[in-house]
Every structure is written in structure tokens, then in C-alpha cells.
N, C-alpha and C positions, 0 to 999 in steps of 0.2 A: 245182480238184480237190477233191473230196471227201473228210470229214476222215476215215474209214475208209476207205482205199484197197488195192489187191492188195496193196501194200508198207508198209502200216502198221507202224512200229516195225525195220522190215529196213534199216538205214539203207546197207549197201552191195552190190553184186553178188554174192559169197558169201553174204553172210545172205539174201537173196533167192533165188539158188538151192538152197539149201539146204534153205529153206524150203518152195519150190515143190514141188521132185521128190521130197523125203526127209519132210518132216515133216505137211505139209497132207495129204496121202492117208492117212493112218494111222485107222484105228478109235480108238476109245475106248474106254477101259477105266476106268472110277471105280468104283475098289475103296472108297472112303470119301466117304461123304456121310449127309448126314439128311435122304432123301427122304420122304415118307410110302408105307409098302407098301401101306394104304389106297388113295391117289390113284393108283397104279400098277396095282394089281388092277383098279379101277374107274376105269379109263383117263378119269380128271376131265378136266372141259373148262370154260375160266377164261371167266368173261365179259367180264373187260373188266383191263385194266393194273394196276389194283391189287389184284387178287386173286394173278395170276402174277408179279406185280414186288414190290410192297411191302408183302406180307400174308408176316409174318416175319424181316425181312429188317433187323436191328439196324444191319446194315452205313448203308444210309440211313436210320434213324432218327437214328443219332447225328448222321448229315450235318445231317440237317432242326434237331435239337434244337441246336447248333451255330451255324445260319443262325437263329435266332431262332426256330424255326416252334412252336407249342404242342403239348402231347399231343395235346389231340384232335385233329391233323390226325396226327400220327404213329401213335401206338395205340388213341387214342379211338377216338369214335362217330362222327366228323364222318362224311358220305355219303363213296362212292368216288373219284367227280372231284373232290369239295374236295381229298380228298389226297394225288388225283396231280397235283393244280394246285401243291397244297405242293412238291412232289415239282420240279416244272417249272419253280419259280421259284429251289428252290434249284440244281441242277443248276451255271448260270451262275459259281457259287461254288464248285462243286467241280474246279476248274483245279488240276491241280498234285496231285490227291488222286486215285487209282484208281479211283473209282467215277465219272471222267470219261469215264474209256477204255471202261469196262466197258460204260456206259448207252450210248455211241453203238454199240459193238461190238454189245451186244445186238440194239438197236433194226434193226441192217443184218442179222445175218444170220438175226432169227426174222421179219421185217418188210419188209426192205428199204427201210427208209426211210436216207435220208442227211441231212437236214436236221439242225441241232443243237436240243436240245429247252431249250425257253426258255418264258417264259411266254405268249410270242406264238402259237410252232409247235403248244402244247398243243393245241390245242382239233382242229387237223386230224388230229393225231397219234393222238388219241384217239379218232376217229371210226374212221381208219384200222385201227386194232389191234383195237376191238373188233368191226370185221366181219370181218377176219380168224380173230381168235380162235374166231369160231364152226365155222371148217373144220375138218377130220378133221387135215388137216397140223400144228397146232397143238394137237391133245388131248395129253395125258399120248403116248398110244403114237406119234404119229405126229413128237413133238418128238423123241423117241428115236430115231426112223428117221433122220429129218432131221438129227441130229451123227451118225450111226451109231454109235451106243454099242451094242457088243460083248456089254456084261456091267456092271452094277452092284451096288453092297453096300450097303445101308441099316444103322442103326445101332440094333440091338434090345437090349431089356429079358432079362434070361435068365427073367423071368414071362411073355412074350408069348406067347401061343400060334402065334403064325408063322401066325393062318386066310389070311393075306394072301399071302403067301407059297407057302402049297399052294394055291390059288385059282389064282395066278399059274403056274403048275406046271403047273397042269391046263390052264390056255388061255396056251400061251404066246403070247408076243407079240413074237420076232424078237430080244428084247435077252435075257439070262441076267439074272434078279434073285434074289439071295443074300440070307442075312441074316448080322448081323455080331453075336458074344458082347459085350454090353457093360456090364459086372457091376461100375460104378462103386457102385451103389446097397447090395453086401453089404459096402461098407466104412464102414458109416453107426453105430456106435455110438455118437458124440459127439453123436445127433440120435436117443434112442430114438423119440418121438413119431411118426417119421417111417420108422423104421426099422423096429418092430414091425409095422403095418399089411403092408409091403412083405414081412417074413420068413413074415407069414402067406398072404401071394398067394403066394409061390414056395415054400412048404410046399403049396399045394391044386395048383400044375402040377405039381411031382414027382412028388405023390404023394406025400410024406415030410412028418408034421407037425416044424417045423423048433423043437424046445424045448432042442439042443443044439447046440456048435461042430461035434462029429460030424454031426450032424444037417445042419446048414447046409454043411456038404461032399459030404456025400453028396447031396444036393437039386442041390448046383451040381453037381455032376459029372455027376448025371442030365440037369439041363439042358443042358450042354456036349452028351451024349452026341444030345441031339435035335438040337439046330443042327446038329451035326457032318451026321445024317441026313437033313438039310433044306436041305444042301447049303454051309452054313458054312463056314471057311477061315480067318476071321479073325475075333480080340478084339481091343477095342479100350480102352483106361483113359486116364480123364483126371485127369492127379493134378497137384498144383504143383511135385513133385518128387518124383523114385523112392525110395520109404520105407526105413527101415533094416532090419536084418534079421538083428539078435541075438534079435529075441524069437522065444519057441519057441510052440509047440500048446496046453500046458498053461495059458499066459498069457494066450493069445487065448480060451481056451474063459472063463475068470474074466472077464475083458472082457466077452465075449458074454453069460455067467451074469447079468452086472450090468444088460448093456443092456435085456436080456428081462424084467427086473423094473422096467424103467424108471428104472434110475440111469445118467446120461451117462457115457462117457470122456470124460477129460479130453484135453488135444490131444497130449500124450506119449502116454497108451495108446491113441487114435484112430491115432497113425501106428505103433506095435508091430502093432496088430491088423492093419492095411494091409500091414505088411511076412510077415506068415506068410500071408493072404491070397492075394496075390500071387507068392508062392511056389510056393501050390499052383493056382494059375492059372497059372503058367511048365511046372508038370510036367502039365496037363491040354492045354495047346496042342501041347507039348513031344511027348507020349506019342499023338500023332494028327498031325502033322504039321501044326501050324496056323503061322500068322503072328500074331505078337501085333505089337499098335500102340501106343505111350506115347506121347500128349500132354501133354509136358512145358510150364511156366512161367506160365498162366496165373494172372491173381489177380484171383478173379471175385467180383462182387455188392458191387464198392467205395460202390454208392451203398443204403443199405441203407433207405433211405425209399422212394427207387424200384423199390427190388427188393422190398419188403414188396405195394407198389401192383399190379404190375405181376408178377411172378416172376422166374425164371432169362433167361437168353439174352434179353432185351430191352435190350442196348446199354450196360449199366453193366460192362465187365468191361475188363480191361487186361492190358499186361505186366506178368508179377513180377519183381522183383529177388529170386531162392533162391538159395541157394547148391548148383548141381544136381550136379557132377559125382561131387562124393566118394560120395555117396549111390548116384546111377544104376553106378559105380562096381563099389560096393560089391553091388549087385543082379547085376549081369549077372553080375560073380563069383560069387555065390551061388550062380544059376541052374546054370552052368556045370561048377562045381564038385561038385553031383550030378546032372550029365548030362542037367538040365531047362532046357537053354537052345535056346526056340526061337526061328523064323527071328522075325528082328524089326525093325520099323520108328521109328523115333525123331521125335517132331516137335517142333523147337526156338521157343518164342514169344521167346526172348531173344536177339538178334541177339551182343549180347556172348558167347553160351556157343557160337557156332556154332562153332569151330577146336577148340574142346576136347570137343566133340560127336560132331565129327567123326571125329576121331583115338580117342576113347573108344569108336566102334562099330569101326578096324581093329584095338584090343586081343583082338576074340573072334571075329574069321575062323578057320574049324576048315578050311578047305580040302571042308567038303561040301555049298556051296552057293555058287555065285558070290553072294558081295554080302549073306551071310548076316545080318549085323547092317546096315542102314540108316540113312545118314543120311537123313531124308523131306524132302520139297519143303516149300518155306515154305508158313508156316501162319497162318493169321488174319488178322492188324496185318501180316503176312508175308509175303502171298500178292501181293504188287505185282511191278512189275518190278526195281526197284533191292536189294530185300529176293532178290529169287528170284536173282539175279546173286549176291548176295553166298551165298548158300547153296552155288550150285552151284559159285563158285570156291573155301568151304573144302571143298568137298566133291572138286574138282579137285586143290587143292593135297597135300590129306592121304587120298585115296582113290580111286578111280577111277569117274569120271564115265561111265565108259561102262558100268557097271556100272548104274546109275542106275535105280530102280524108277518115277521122273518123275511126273505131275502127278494130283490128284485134286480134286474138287469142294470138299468139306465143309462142302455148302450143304444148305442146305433148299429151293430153288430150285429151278425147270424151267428158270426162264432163265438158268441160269449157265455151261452148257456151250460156251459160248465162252470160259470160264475158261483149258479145254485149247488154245483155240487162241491165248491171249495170253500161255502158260506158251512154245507151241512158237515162238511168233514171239519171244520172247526167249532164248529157247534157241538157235536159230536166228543169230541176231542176234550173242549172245557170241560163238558158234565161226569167225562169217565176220567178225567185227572180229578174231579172233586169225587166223587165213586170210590176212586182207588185212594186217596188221604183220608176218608172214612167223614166227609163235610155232607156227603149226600148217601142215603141208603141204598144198598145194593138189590135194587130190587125194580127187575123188568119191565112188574106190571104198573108200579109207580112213574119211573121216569120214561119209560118207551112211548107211552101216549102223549108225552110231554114232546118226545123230540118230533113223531109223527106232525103232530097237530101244527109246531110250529115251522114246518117243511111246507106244510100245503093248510090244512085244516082252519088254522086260524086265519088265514086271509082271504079264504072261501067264507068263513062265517061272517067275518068282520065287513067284507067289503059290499056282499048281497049280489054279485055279476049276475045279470040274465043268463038263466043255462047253465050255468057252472055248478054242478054237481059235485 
């Protein structure tokens, strides 16, 4: 038998039916990822395996750097088959590590190959892929056809001008593509260098030159006001944990006064300014009906020779240990409390904080939205099977699973949309292990609408996307 088989991961009769008639037939819906709207407009066509597999993709870089492999065959120059030969040899090594499942899942449902990739199989394999890759089935638009994804959300700049986006508008292409508010970059005072350049570009797309706190509100609120136009729904923030939220306007403006002259905050006033920020980020989502997203716990750029060489998101980043709840806490109170709490998603990278996560999002159910605070699907280091189990049971034990807004990308990848189908075959999997211990009733028309709904149906309700049916 073939190591990707119909019942991959379904280990008994319930999770197999389950799976079959309730969750495999379902559209997709990736409200979050970091696709390029570039390669989407411009329906890219990859030539060959390392440009659509490993060109970005830190997930195996760290494998390779790990198995001994060097930069250059990871983010060097080395040619493209040197590094998908790296690629081929480590593979064999990643037993027991999700990018096992992943690489064969891939290879069978964009390829059809069942063979396991080793440094032997490489060379056919690759032959294989890259005359594939030259078909229309396999370009940016027809990979989309091929998982049937419904609708997706990229992860924009509020300076982007979105040409990609009304490009994509204008010739659509069968999938909905969104852009998503992602305004990490106006909470950068502790980095003026970095930061001034950046207030000057979203001072020239507002329209508004940005020389005051006022100033930088009104510039963001213009920009919310386009995405919104442009078919937006959702912001997205990645922070290490949700900031405090005694400081006031007048604090942040002296803050900003300092950074605009080039003197840093320090990392006390970097997270005040974060938290009025953010603030007015809760009543700009809040006061249009959006979805905000917080990417809680990472702690990124730990290797800082390698992150100097190389930049961001190349594979040096980890779990934090923060301390999140009191904070996050303290925020969504905030929000709440004047009347700017919107619908919101939560994503935990600290398996330890997931029960008090979870429980923290049913403190601000208002009864006007099923499932109004989320707990989100595992994230990152998360995104496995054992990690996504443990999510969705505190998420069962202290909220309701049927509620669930379920699985998204948060790749940079074309080849990852089998993500959804190794979230839904373990999803799948939990409910017909508890099916088969006799925890849950054996009964179709009970639990089937449950796994349907949280496949696609919930995240179609929850989020409201233009056009998404």
C-alpha cells in the first residue's frame, strides 16, 4: 500500500466516514496566508521543484540546516537541483517531524507520485515535476482550481497600493482574492531608522504627510478605509504578546514626536505606544465590521548573525515563553469596554497558554455573533497533528468546537493546500476516535454538519468576505 493512501491518518471507520462524505468535499477557504498578490495576478508558472517547494520555505530550511546541509544549498546560490538534491537527501531524516507527511502529501495530490523521495527517487522525481509544472493545471490559477479554494486573503502592507489586487478584480480568476490590513510596521518607534523611511511611504499613499501622532491616524484610518474598498475583512498583528493599555494619546504622540527626530523608544515606551495603537486599530476594525487576527508568542530573529546575513522569516525564530494572558486580558477588556471590540481571532504559538486562551476568548462572547472571540487553529511549530489535537481539545473542553472558524495556510506557498486536507483528516480522525469510545453519538446527521461547517461553513459565516458564497 502506498504511504499516502485514501485513509491516511483516519485510523478507524468513523474517522473515515467522516472524512469521506463530510469533510473531503468541502471548498476552501484561506482567509490567512502570505501568498504573493504579484504571482496571483500574474498567474506565475514554476519551473521546476525548487522554485514552488523550496524557494521561501524556512519550514525546510531548518530541516536541511539541522541535517547538516550548508547555506548554500538552503538560501545560497548553489543551482536549483543541487538544492532540491539537499532537499532529497534530507527528507529520509524527517521521520517523526511533519514536513514528512506534508512532502509526501504534496508530491501525491499536485503530482501524483506515491514513491517516497530519497536521494535515489530524486532524479526521476524531478524529471517528473518539472514537465508537469509546465501545464496550465499547475500555474498559480489552475493550482487554485485544483484544491478548489473558494476565496483567499494575502497579508498586505497598509502602504501597498493593492495594483495587484484591482488587477486581479478586473480578470477574475474563479478563486476571490482579498487583501488583509497588516499594520505591524506603525508600531516601530524602537527602530526610527526603519521606521521613518516607512511613515514617509504611508504619508505619500494617504495623501497625508505623516509629521504628527494625529497625522499617523488619520493616514491609517485612510488606509483601513481603502482595503475596506478593496474588498478587506480582515487585520492581522503579530506581536509577542497583546500590549498594555494604561497609556494614553498624548504619550504616544511624545513617543512618535521623538521617533520622527530620530531618537528610539525604549522597550517600555515601544509597548505603551503599541497599546494606544492598537486600540485605535480595535475601534477602526470594530466601527466597519472587520475581523482582527493576533498572532500571539512568537520570539523571533533569536540567531542575530543569521538574521543580520540573511533577514526576517528565514528559520531563526521560535516559541516565546511571555507571560500572555494578563495582558491579552487586559486588552480585550479595554476593547470592550468602549464598545471597540471586534470579531476576533486569536493564535496561540505556546502550547502551554492554550486552556487559558481558550477560556480568555469565552470571557467576551456578547451573544452577537456565534464564536465572536476565537480560539484560531494551531500556528506555526503548531500547525502538526499532535499540536492541532491538542488545540482543538482545549478548545472542545472550554468552548465549543462546533463553533470553530478551522484551518488556514499561513504560507507563502502554492504547495501547501493540502495543509487543509491534513488539518481535516485529523479533525476527522479525533471525532471518530471519540465516535468509536462511545464519548460522542454515532450519528451522521448529528456530527456530519459539524465537521462540514467547520471545513468551510464557519469561516464563510464568521468572516462575511465579499462574494464568498
Amino acid at each position: 500500500m502506498a504511504f499516502i493512501h485514501e485513509n491516511f491518518l483516519l485510523a478507524g471507520q468513523a474517522a473515515r466516514r467522516l472524512y469521506h462524505a463530510f469533510a473531503e468535499p468541502e471548498p476552501i477557504l484561506d482567509y490567512h496566508n502570505h501568498l504573493s498578490p504579484k504571482e496571483l495576478a500574474e498567474n506565475r508558472r514554476f519551473r521546476n521543484l525548487t522554485e514552488i517547494w523550496l524557494e521561501g520555505d524556512h519550514y525546510k530550511w531548518r530541516a536541511m540546516r539541522a541535517n547538516g546541509v550548508p547555506e548554500e544549498l538552503c538560501t545560497g546560490g548553489a543551482g536549483p537541483y543541487q538544492k532540491f538534491l539537499a532537499w532529497a537527501r534530507t527528507v529520509p531524516y524527517t521521520l517523526r517531524n511533519p514536513l514528512y507527511h506534508w512532502t509526501h502529501l504534496e508530491l501525491k495530490r499536485y503530482f501524483g507520485i506515491e514513491e517516497l523521495l530519497d536521494e535515489t527517487t530524486a532524479p526521476a522525481i524531478w524529471a517528473r515535476t518539472t514537465e508537469m509544472l509546465a501545464t496550465d493545471e499547475l500555474s498559480v490559477h489552475g493550482i487554485l482550481r485544483k484544491f478548489h479554494v473558494k476565496a483567499l486573503c494575502t497579508t498586505d502592507d497598509p502602504i501597498d497600493d493593492l495594483r495587484y489586487h484591482a488587477q486581479i478584480a478586473k480578470n477574475p480568476m474563479g478563486t476571490i482574492v482579498l487583501p488583509a490590513f497588516r499594520p505591524d510596521k506603525a508600531l516601530n518607534v524602537h527602530a526610527p531608522e526603519l521606521y521613518n523611511p516607512w511613515l514617509d511611504a504611508l504619508g505619500e499613499a494617504a495623501g497625508i504627510p505623516v509629521r504628527s501622532f494625529q497625522n499617523l491616524l488619520d493616514a491609517l484610518g485612510k488606509r483601513h478605509d481603502y482595503f475596506h474598498a478593496m474588498g478587506s475583512r480582515l487585520s492581522d498583528h503579530g506581536l509577542n504578546c497583546a500590549p498594555p493599555v494604561h497609556g494614553s494619546e498624548s504619550d504616544a504622540a511624545r513617543i512618535f514626536e521623538r521617533a520622527r527626530n530620530g531618537q528610539a523608544a525604549s522597550g517600555a515606551e515601544q509597548q505603551l505606544f503599541a497599546g494606544v495603537l492598537m486600540r485605535y486599530f480595535g475601534r477602526l476594525d470594530a466601527g466597519k465590521g472587520w475581523t482582527k487576527q493576533l498572532h500571539l508568542g512568537a520570539r523571533r530573529g533569536n540567531n542575530t548573525r543569521m538574521l543580520a546575513q540573511l533577514g526576517p522569516d528565514t528559520g531563526f525564530d521560535s516559541i516565546g515563553d511571555y507571560p500572555q494572558i494578563d495582558a491579552l486580558g487586559n486588552f480585550l477588556n479595554a476593547l470592550d469596554a468602549d464598545g471597540s471590540l471586534p470579531r476576533m481571532i486569536l493564535y496561540n504559538l505556546n502550547p502551554s497558554d492554550n486552556y487559558a486562551m481558550a477560556t480568555m476568548a469565552g470571557n467576551f462572547m456578547d451573544g452577537s455573533i456565534a464564536g465572536k472571540i476565537q480560539f484560531g487553529s494551531g500556528w506555526w511549530f503548531l500547525d502538526q497533528k499532535e499540536a492541532m489535537e491538542w488545540q482543538m481539545n482545549a478548545l472542545s473542553n472550554c468552548g465549543l468546537l462546533s463553533r470553530f472558524a478551522g484551518m488556514l495556510t499561513d504560507s507563502r506557498s502554492f504547495m501547501s493546500y493540502p495543509r487543509h486536507e491534513y488539518f481535516r483528516r485529523t479533525l476527522c480522525n479525533l471525532i471518530g476516535n471519540d465516535i468509536e469510545a462511545g464519548l460522542i453519538p454515532d450519528s451522521d446527521a448529528l456530527v456530519g454538519p459539524m465537521i462540514r461547517n467547520i471545513c468551510f461553513a464557519n469561516a464563510k459565516n464568521f468572516l462575511g468576505l465579499p462574494g464568498v458564497e
